[in-house]
C-alpha positions in Angstrom: 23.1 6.4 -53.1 21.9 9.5 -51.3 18.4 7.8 -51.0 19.7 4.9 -49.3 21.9 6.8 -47.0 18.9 8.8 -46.1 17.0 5.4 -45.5 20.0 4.0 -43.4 20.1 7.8 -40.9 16.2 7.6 -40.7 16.6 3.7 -39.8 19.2 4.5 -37.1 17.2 7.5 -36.0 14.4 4.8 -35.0 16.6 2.4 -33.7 18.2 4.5 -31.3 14.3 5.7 -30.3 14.0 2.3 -29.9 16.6 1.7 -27.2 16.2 4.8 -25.5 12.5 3.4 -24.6 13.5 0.2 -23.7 16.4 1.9 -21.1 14.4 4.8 -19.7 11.5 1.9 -19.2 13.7 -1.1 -18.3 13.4 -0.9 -14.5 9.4 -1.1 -14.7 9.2 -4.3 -14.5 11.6 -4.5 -11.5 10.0 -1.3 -9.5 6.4 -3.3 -10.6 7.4 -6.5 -8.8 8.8 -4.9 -5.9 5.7 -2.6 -5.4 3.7 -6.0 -5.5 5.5 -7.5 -3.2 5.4 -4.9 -0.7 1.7 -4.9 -1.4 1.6 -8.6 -0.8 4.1 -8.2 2.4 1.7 -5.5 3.8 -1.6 -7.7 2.9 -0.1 -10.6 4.8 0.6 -8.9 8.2 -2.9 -7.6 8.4 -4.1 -11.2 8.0 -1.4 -12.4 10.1 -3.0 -10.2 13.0 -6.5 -11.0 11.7 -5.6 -14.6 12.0 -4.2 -14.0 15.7 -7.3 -11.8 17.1 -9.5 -14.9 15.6 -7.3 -17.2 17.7 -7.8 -15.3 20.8 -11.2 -15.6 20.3 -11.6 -18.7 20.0 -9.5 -19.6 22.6 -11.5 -17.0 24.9 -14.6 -19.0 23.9 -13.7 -22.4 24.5 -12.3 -21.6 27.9 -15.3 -19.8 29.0 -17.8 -22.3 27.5 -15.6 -25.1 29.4 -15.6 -22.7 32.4 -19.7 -22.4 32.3 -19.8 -26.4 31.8 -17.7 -27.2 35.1 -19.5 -24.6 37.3 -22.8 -26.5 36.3 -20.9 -29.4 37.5 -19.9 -28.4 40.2 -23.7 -27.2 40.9 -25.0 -30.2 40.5 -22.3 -31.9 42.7 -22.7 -29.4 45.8 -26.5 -30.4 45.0 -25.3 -34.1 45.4 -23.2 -33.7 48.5 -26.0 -33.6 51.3 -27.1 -36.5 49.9 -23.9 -39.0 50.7 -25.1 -41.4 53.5 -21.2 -42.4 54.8 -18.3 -40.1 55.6 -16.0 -41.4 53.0 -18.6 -40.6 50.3 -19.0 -37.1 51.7 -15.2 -36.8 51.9 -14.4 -37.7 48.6 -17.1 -35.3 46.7 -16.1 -32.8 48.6 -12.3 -33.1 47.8 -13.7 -33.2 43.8 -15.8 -30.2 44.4 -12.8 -28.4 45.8 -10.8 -29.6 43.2 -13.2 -28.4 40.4 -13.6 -24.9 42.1 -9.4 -24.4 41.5 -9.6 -25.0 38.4 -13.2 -22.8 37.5 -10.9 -19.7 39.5 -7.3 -20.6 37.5 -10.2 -20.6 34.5 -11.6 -17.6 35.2 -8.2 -15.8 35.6 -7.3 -17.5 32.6 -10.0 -15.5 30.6 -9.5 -12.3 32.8 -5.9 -12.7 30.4 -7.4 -13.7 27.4 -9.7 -10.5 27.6 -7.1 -8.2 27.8 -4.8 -10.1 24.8 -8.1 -9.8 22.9 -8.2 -6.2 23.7 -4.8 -5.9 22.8 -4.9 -8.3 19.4 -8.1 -5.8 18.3 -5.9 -2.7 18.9 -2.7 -4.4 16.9 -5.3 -5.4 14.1 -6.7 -1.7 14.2 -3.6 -0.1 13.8 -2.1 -2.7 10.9 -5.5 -2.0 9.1 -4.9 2.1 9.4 -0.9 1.5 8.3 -1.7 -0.8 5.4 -4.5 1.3 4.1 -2.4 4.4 4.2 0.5 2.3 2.4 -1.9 0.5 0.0 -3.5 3.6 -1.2 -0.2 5.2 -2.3 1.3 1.7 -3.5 -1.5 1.2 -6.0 -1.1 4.6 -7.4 2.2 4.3 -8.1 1.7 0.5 -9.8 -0.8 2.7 -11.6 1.6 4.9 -13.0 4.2 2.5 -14.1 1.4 0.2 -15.9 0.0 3.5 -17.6 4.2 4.5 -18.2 4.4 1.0 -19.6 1.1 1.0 -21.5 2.5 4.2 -23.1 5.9 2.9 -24.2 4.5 -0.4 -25.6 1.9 1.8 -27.7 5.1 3.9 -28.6 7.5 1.3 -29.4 4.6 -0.3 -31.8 4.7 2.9 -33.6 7.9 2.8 -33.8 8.6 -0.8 -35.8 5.7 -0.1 -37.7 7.7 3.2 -39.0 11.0 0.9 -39.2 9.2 -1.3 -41.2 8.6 1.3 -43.4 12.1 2.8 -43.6 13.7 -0.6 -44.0 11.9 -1.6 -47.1 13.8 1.4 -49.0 17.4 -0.9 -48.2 18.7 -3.2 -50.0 18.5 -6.8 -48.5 22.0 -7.5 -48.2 22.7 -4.2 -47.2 20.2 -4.5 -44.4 21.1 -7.6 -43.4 24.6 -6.0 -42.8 23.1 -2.9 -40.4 20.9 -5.7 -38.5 24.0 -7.6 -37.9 25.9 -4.7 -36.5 23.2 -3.7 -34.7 22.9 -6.7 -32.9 26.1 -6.3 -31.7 27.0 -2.6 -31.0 25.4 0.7 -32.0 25.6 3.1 -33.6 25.6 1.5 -37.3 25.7 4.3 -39.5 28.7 6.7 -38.5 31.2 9.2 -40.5 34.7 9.4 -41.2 36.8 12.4 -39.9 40.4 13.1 -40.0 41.4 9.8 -41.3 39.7 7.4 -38.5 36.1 6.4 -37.8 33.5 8.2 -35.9 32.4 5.0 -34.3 35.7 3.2 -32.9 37.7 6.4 -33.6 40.3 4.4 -35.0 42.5 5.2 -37.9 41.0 4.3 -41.4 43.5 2.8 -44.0 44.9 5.9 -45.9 43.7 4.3 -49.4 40.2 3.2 -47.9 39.8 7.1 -46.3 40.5 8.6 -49.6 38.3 6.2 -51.5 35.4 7.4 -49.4 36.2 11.1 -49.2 35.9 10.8 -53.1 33.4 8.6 -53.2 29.7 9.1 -52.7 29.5 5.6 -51.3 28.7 3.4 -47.8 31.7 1.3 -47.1 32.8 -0.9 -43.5 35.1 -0.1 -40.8 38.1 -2.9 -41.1 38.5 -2.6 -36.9 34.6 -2.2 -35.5 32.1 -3.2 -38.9 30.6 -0.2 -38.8 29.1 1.3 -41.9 30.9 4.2 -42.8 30.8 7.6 -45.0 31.7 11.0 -46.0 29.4 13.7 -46.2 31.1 15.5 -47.9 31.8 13.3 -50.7 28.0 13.0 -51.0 27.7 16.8 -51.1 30.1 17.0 -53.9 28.6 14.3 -55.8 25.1 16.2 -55.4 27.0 19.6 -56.5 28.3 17.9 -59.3 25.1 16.2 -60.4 23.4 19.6 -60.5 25.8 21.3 -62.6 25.8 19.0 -64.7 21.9 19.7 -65.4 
């Protein structure tokens, strides 16, 4: 019985090695996902800004290629104008050459504004880059850390159930069908009886059942929590007694 006992304490042992691992590493995941998202969140606003200094651009361009395309207009026009034979002819290219030149200046103005938001949008995008690079570089070396953290623990908790599965094979079936069961519902399993009541709910044993396993080299169960429990010292004196007997 001592065998199996010592299979049980060894199976617990690696059970509780087992949750330990998977508390002290439970919020990697999390911490992971939250570290990616800031990543992602960080990525975004540099593109964002990218995406707005591009639009400036283009908006720059197209105002000053439209701007180059009326002055020739308006060149050609003024070119145009000396040769209008009647007044109202004369009158009325003028008034669109006057017209055009408005515009060209509200143009030109226009792109005076878009110069300086370009200027601006380059010195946004300049300083996102710096930030995001000074943030990425320590965000990615903290993802590494928890991914080699993780790494670790998985190659840990492998070890592990391959040790459990080792352990458990010295069990009985039934009997470790009974410590899985409990397991799955509260921990520890395997716990002793002391001063009449039980280690694990610490309530009071039935008198006849405590005295049974005080003399008793044996595992039995908790009536109020399931748990599987013994006496040392009953095993002790069944171990004292087995070697005088030799």
């Amino acid at each position: 019985m001592r065998d199996t006992l010592n299979a049980l304490v060894e199976l617990q042992k690696i059970d509780t090695e087992i949750a330990e691992l998977e508390k002290s590493g439970s919020e990697n995941p999390k911490r992971l996902a939250e570290l990616e998202s800031e990543l992602g969140a960080g990525r975004a606003a540099v593109d964002a800004e990218r995406e707005r200094l591009a639009e400036v651009e283009k908006q720059k361009k197209s105002t000053e290629d439209l701007l180059a395309t009326d002055r020739e207009k308006v060149k050609k026009w003024e070119a145009r104008l000396t040769e209008q034979r009647s007044t109202r002819e004369y009158t009325a290219l003028a008034r669109e050459i006057d017209i055009a030149k408005k515009q060209n200046t509200t143009a030109s103005e226009e792109i005076v504004e878009l110069a300086k938001e370009l200027e601006a949008a380059h010195e946004a995008l300049s300083e996102a880059e710096m930030a995001f690079s000074e943030t990425e570089a320590k965000l990615l070396q903290e993802m590494k850390t928890i991914r080699s953290a993780m790494t670790q623990q998985e190659n840990k908790r492998k070890k592990l159930e391959e040790t459990r599965a080792v352990a458990a094979k010295v069990v009985a079936p039934m009997l470790l069908k009974r410590y899985e069961a409990v397991l799955r519902r509260r921990g520890p399993v395997l716990v002793q009886a002391h001063n009449g009541a039980c280690d694990g709910c610490h309530l009071n044993l039935p008198p006849q059942l405590y005295n049974q396993i005080r003399a008793n080299a044996k595992i039995d169960v908790c009536p109020s929590c399931s748990r599987m429990i013994y006496a040392e010292e009953a095993f002790e004196h069944a171990e004292e007694a087995a070697r005088v007997a030799e």
